[in-house]
C-alpha positions, 0 to 999 in steps of 0.5 A, a space after each residue: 791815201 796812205 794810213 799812219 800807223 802809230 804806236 808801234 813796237 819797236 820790234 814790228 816788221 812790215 811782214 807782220 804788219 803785212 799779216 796783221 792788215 792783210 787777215 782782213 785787207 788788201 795790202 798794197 804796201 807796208 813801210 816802217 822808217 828807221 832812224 838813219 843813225 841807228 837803224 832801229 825802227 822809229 815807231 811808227 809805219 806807213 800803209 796802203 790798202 787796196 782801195 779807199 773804201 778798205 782804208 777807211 775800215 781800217 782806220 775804224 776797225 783797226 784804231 786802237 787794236 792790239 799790236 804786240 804792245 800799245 794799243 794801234 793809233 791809226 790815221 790818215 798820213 800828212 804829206 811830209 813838207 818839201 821846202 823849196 829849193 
């Protein structure tokens, strides 16, 4: 499952994040969404570990950490809703 990574830096790149996660866990993948009309980053990003077992330490070990600014809220990411068509 994928982590929601909150409070982030609005200067955060995925290569960083990719170094933060990767010092203790696999990172299968690391994506930050920008804001389509601006392109500036919007504050958060979203994680995948290499397996649930690391995942679930990072939601507990990480939660909270020093990124660069506020303090990391980590959780697990809510599958967006798809109306139907």
């Amino acid at each position: 499952m994928t982590l929601f990574v909150g409070n982030l830096n609005y200067t955060a790149s995925p290569e960083a994040l990719q170094t933060f996660f990767g010092e203790r866990w696999t990172v299968r993948s690391v994506s930050i969404p920008t804001d389509r009309e601006t392109g500036r980053t919007r504050g958060f990003a979203f994680v995948d570990l290499g397996s649930s077992g690391e995942e679930e330490e990072a939601l507990e070990q990480a939660n909270g950490a020093d990124f660069s600014g506020p303090a990391l809220r980590i959780d697990w990411a809510k599958p967006r809703n798809v109306s139907p068509s």
